[in-house]
N, C-alpha and C positions, 0 to 999 in steps of 0.2 A: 442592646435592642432599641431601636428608632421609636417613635410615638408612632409610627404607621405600622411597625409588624406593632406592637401594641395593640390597637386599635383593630390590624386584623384576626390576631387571638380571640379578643376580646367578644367580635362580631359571632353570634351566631351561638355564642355560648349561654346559657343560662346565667341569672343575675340575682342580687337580692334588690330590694325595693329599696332600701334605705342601708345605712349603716347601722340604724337601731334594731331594724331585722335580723339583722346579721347578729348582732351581741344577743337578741334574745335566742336566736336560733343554735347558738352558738353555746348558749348559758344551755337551755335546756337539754342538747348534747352531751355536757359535761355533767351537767346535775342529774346522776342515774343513782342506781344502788347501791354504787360505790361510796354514795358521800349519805343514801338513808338508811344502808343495811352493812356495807362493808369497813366504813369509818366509826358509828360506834362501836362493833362490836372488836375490834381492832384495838380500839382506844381502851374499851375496855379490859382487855386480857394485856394491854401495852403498860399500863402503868395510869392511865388519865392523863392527867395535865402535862406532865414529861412527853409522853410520847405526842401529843398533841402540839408540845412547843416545835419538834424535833419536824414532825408533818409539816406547822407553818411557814417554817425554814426554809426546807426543801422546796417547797410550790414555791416560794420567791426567787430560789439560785439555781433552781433547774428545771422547774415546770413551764416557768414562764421565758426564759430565755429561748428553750426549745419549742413552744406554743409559738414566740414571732416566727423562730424562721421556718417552722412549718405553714404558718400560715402565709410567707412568704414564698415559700416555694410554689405552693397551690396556685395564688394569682398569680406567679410570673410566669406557670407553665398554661392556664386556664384549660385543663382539662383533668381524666380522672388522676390520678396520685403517679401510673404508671408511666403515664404518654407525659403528664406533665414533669418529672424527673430527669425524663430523655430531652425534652424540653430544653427544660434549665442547664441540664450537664451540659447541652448542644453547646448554649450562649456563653458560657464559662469555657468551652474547650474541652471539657473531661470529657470521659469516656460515657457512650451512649448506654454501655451495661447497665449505668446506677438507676434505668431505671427498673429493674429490677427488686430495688427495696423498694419501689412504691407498690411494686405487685407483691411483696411481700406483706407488706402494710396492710392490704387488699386480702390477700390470703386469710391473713390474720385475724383482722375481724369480722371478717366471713365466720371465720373457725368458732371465733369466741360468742357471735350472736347464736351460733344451733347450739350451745347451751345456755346464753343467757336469756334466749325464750323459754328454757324448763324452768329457769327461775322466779323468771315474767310471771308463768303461767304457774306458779304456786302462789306468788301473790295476787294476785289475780280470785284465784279459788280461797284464798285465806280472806278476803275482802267480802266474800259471800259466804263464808263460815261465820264472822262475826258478823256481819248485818244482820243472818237470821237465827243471832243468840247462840249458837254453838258454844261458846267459851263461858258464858256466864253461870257466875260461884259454882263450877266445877272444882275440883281439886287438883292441883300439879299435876297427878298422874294421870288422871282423867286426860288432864292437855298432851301431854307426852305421847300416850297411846293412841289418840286422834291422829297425832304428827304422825307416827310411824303406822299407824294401818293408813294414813293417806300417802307415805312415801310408798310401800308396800304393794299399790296398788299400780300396775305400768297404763289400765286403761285410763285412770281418772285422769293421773299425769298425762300421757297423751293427750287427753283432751282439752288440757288446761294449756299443757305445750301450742296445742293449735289454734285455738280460741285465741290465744297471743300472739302468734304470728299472724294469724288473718287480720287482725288490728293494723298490723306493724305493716305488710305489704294495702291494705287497705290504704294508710295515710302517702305512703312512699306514691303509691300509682297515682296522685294528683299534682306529681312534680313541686317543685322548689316552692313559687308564691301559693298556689291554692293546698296544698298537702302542709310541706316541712314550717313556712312562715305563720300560716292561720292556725295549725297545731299548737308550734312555739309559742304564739302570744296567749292564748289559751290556756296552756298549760302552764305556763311559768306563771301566770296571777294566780292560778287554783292551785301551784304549790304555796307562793306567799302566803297566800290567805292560808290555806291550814297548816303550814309550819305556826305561823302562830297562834291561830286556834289552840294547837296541843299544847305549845310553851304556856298560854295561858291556863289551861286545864291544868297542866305540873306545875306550875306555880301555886295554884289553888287544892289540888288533892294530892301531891308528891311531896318530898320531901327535897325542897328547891335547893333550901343551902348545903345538903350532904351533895345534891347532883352538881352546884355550882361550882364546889370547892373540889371536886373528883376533876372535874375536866378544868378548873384556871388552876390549882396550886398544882405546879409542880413538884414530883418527890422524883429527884435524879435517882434515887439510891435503887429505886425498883426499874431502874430504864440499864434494860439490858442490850446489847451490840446488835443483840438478833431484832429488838424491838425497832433497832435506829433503821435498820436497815429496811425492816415491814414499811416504819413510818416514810421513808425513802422512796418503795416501789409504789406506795399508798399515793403519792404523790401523782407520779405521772399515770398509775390506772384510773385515778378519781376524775379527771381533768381528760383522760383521750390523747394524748401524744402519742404517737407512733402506731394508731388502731387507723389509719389514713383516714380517718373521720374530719380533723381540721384542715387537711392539705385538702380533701376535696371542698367545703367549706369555702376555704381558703380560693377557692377559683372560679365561685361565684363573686369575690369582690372584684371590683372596679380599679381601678390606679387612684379613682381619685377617693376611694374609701383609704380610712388610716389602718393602719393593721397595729404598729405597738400598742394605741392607747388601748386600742379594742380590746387585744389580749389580755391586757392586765387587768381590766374590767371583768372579761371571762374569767382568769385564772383567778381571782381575789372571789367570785360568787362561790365559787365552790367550796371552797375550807369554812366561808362565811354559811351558807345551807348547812353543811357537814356539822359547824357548831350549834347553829339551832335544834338540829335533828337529835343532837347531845344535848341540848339544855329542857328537849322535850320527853325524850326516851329515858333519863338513867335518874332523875328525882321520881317518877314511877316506878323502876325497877327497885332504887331502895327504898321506897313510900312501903312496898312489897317483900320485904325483906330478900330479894332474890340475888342473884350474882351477876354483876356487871361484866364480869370475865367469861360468860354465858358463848363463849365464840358463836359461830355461825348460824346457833340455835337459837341466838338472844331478839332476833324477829319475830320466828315458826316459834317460838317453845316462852320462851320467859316473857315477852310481850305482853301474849293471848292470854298467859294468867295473871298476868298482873290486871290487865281490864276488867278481865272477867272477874273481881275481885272488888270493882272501885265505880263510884255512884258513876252514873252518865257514861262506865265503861264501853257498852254497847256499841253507843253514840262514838264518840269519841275514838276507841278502836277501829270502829269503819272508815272513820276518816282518814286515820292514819295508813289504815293500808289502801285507801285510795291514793292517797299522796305516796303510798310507794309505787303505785302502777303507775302512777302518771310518769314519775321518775322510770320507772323500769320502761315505761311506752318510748318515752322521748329520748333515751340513748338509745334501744331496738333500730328506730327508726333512721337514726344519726348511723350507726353501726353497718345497715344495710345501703344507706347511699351510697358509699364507696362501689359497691358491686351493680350496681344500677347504672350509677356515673360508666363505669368501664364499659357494663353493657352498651350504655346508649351510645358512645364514642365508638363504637365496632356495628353501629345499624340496624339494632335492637330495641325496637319501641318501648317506651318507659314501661307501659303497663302491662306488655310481656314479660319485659326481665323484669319486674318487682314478683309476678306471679313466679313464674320459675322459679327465681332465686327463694322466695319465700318456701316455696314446696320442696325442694334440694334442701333448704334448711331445715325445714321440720323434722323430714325423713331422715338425717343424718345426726338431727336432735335424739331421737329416739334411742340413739346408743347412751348419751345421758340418764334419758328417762330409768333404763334397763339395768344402767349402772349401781341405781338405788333400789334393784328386786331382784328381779329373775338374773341376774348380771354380776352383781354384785362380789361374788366368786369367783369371775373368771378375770386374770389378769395377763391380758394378749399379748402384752411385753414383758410378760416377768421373766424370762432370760437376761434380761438387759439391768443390771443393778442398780442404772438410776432410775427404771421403771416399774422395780420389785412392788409388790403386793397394789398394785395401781390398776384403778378399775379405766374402762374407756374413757369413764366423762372426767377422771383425776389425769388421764395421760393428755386430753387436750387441753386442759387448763394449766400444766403442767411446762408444756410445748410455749404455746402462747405466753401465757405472763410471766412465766421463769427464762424464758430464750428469747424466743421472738420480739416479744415486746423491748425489753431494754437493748436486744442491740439494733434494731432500726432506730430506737431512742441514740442510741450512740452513733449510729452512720448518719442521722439526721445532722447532729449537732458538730460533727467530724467535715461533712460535706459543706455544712454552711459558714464555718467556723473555719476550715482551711483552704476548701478550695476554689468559692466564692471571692471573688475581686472588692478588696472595700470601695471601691467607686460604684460599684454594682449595687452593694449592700446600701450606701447612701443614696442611690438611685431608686432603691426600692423602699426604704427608709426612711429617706429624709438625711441631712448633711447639717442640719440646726445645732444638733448636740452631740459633740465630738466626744465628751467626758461619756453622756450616758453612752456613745455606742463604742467607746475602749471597753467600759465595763462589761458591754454586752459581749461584745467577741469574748474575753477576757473568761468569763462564764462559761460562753460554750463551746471554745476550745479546749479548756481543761477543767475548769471543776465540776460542769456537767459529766462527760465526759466517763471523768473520775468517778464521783460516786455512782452511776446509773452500771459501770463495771464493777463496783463491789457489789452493787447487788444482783448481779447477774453472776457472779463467782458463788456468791451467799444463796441463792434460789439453788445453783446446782451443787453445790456442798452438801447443802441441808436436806437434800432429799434421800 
């Protein structure tokens, strides 16, 4: 591709302001639930520090190799995930089909934000539970049965569900610099600042060396195949590869923006948040004598009592579950560009499809909500073995991050890795460092590859 088709991609497409734009917008994408609600409590039922090592690993030999050439892909097609696919396959020769997995990509985290706004929008309602004292010197069971008469309830969820997406399409309908960039820088200082607020709060009322030593020492002996394997998929869902979130991203930069360094800036923030979020949450949960192993609950349930339990708890728990909205706000938002982008590319004004798609999401959110009440007994696929005893919002979560996600993960790293031209690659790259870019093909021709299909054999085994 010339500097002039270049330049005519490039014309007429939306942009970020800076390359520092890009990394913060890019960080706050990545930095969602995954790394303040999904990665402790992971770590916790994984082993701690074991499955922690096995995490870090990963994001260095396959998060980040697949984060360049996704975000490669993105600017060299400069449109949304789908068009830009067909793009790229054009300039390479392949076949026009592959674009195809970009609309997959698109599908995808279409699917996965109408239930990660039911999420959104519990913490969201948990952040106004603790602000007005709900949890304080309550008793476990006291917290427990709050949890389940508020799961219990499909109108409050609904509401909470909505109150989150109208946020989420709210920020999307003022486009890339006044919406996604002005949110970004925003939001990622008011995480830094109370990630360490809390760490300093656990350092002061928790019990800091039992939390330090759970997540740095590792005990191999409790890391089990299934844990390596969580820690594996933990990787690329905490970071967005393959949710078309950084291939669109990705086509707001510029030629003359860098895309490696940038990545590994991106992909290093997150496991670095992920550990604070650990060094702030699990010296209060043993401060509390509670269980780190607390899976999915250990936010909604083991959290709220431990607060509610511990001087300045009040304070202190509001914050934290501010900092998980903000988290949960700023992947929302990152989640639904992808469908925004596509729209606007097919002649659909930004602030129409943000509405729409926002409203299509909500209402299709509601099978979630229902999942966890009135719903909760009916399982629409249970004929089908690998979808036995599976409620709606377990069968799209199911779909999505057991299937979908790892092998557009794998046709990403397939497509870029073999049938990309290395002059191409160094064209879009750079041609400076010939070592660093053996190793990169090297990566994500086979050992990405490799393990992103055991855990997609391991997600459908296991179910």
């Amino acid at each position: 591709m010339s500097a002039d088709d270049t330049a005519a991609r490039e014309k007429g497409h939306a942009h970020w302001t800076s390359n520092l734009t890009f990394i913060l917008s890019a960080m706050t994408a990545a930095i969602g639930l995954g790394s303040i609600w999904k990665f402790p409590y992971l770590a916790g039922s994984g082993g701690g520090g074991a499955f922690v090592v096995v995490y870090l690993l990963t994001c260095a030999i396959i998060t980040v190799p697949v984060l360049i050439a996704e975000l490669m892909l993105g600017r060299r097609g400069q449109a949304d995930p789908a068009t830009a696919m067909r793009r790229v396959a054009t300039d390479v020769g392949a076949s026009p089909r592959w674009a195809w997995m970009g609309g997959a990509s698109i599908l995808a985290v279409f699917a996965i934000g109408t239930y990660y706004s039911v999420v959104g929008g519990w913490v969201f309602a948990y952040t106004a539970k603790t602000a007005t004292g709900q949890f304080r010197d309550r008793p476990a069971a006291e917290v427990v049965g709050l949890y389940d008469r508020f799961m219990a309830d499909p109108w409050s969820l609904g509401l909470w569900h909505g109150l989150f997406m109208a946020a989420t399409v709210f920020v999307i309908a003022f486009g890339i610099r006044k919406g996604i960039e002005r949110s970004s820088e925003m939001f990622m200082t008011a995480l830094l600042l109370i990630l360490l607020l809390l760490v300093g709060y656990a350092m002061v009322e928790g019990d800091w060396q039992r939390g330090l030593t759970f997540l740095l020492k590792p005990d191999f002996e409790a890391l089990t195949l299934r844990n390596m394997l969580t820690a594996v998929g933990l990787s690329f869902f905490t970071i967005g590869t393959g949710m078309a979130i950084m291939m669109t991203y990705g086509s707001y930069l510029t030629h003359r923006m860098s895309i490696a360094a940038s990545a590994i800036k991106v992909a290093l923030s997150v496991p670095v948040c992920a550990m604070i979020a650990g060094f702030a949450i699990f010296p209060l949960v043993f401060a509390n004598g509670l269980d780190p192993a607390g899976g999915p609950g250990l936010v909604l349930v083991t959290l709220p009592i431990a607060f509610g339990q511990m001087p300045g708890g009040t304070f202190f728990g509001t914050l934290f579950f501010i900092l998980a909205s903000f988290a949960a706000l700023t992947s929302a938002i990152a989640g639904m560009e992808p469908s925004v982008a596509w729209s606007e590319e097919r002649g659909i004004p930004r602030v129409a499809a943000a509405i729409v798609i926002g409203v299509v999401s909500w209402v299709l959110g509601l099978g979630t909500v229902l999942s966890f009440n009135l719903w909760a007994d009916w399982h629409p696929l249970g004929f089908l073995a690998p979808f036995a005893g599976m409620t709606v919002f377990q069968i799209v979560d199911f779909i999505t991050s057991n299937i979908m996600l790892p092998l557009i993960n794998i046709l990403i790293a397939l497509f870029v890795g073999w049938i990309m031209p290395l002059p191409i690659l160094e064209q879009e790259l750079g041609a400076g460092r010939p070592k660093l870019m053996r190793l990169w093909r090297f990566l994500l021709r086979l050992v990405a590859p490799a393990l992103i299909a055991a855990v997609l054999l391991a997600g459908i085994i296991g179910s």
